[in-house]
C-alpha positions as CSV (number, residue, x, y, z in Angstrom):
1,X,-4.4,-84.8,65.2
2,X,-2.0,-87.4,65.6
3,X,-1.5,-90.1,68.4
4,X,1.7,-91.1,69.2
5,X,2.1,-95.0,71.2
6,X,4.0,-94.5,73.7
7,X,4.8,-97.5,76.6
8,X,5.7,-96.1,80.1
9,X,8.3,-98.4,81.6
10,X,8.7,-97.4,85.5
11,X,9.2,-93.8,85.8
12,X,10.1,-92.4,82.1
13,X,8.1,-92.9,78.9
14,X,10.2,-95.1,76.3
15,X,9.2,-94.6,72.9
16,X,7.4,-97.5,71.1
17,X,9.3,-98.7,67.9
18,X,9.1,-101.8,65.8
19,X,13.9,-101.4,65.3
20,X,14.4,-101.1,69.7
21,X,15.9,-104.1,70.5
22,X,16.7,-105.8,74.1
23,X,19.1,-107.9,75.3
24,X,18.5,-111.5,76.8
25,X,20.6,-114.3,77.7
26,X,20.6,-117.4,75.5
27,X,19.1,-119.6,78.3
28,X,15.9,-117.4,78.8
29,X,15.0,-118.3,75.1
30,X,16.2,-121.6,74.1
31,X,13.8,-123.3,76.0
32,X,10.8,-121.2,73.9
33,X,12.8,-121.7,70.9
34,X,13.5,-125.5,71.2
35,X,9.5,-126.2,72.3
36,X,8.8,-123.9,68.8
37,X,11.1,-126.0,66.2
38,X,9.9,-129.5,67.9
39,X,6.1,-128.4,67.3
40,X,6.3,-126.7,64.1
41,X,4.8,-123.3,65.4
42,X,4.1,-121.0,62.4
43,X,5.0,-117.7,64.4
44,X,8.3,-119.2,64.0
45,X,8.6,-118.8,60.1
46,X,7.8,-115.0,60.4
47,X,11.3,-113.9,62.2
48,X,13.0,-116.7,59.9
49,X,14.5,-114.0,57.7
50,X,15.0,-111.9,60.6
51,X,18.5,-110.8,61.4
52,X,19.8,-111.5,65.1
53,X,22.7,-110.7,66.6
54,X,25.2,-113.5,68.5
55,X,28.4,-112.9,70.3
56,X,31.5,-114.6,67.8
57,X,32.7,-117.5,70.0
58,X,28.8,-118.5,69.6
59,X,28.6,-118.3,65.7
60,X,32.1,-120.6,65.7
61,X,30.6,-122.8,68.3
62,X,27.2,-122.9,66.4
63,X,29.4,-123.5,62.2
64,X,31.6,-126.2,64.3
65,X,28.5,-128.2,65.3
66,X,26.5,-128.3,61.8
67,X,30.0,-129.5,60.4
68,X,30.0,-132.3,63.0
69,X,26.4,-132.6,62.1
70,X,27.0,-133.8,58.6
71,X,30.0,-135.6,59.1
72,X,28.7,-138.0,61.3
């Protein structure tokens, strides 16, 4: 007999699965993310290859500033 994880979230059960995804703004994770690259955390390097998902003014914002970056 198999056992299937299941989480219960309020009042329906939502399926456990290592693909679901949520949504957060950029400011409730920068913070975590800045502290992680400044001390080297090793949890870091397992998402490294990890494909995320960023709105496109954020990606032009992001390839403008590593130009700048090595220009200066």
């Amino acid at each position: 007999m198999h056992h299937r994880l299941k989480m219960f979230l309020g009042e329906a059960p939502v399926e456990a699965t290592p693909a679901a995804g949520i949504t957060v703004s950029l400011r409730e994770i920068s913070d975590i993310l800045a502290e992680a690259v400044t001390a080297r955390r090793t949890w870091l390097q397992d998402f490294a290859d990890d494909p995320i998902q960023i709105p496109n003014d954020l990606y032009d914002v992001l390839v403008a500033y590593r130009r700048l970056r090595k220009s200066a």
